[in-house]
N, C-alpha and C positions, 0 to 999 in steps of 0.2 A: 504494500500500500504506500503510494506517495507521503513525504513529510509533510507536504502543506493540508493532506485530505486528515491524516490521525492526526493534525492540530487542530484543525475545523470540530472532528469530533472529539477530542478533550475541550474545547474551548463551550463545544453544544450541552456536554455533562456538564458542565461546570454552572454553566445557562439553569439547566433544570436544578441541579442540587439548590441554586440558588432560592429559586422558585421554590422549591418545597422546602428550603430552611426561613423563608421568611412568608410563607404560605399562612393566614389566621388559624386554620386549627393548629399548627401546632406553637405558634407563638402564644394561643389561649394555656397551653400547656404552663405554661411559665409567666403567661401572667399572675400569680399567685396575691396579686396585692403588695402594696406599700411594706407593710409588715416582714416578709421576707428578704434578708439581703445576702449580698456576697461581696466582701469586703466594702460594706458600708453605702455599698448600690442596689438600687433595686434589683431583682432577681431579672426581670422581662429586660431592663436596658443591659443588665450583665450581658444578656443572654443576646439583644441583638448586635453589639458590641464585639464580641467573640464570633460571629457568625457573619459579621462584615469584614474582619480581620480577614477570616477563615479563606474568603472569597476571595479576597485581594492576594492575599499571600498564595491560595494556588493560582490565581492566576498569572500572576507573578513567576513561579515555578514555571508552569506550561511555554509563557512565551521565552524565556529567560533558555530554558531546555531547547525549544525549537532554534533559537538562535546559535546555541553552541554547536550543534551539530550540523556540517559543513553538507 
């Protein structure tokens, strides 16, 4: 399979995972209310916070990966 077609499809998973980590039911998951935190943050901003990180950073990996490879 060509390099630019399996970056296309790492770059399309990464599209979906997206989608389904900041998808409302499962962000209801972790809404848990004010009262809940993780180091001193709410539990839902912890949570979309690490999950924007998550994003950037593979996507980050994937292009950074296609580039090395000649």
């Amino acid at each position: 399979m060509p390099k630019s077609n399996l970056n296309t499809e790492k770059l399309g998973a990464l599209f979906l995972l997206g989608v389904l980590m900041f998808s409302p039911p499962l962000m209801g998951i972790f809404d848990a209310g004010a009262h809940v935190t993780v180091l001193g943050v709410p539990l839902l901003y912890f949570y979309l916070f690490c999950a924007w990180a998550v994003c950037i950073g593979l996507a980050a990996w994937i292009i950074s990966e296609s580039r090395r490879r000649p």
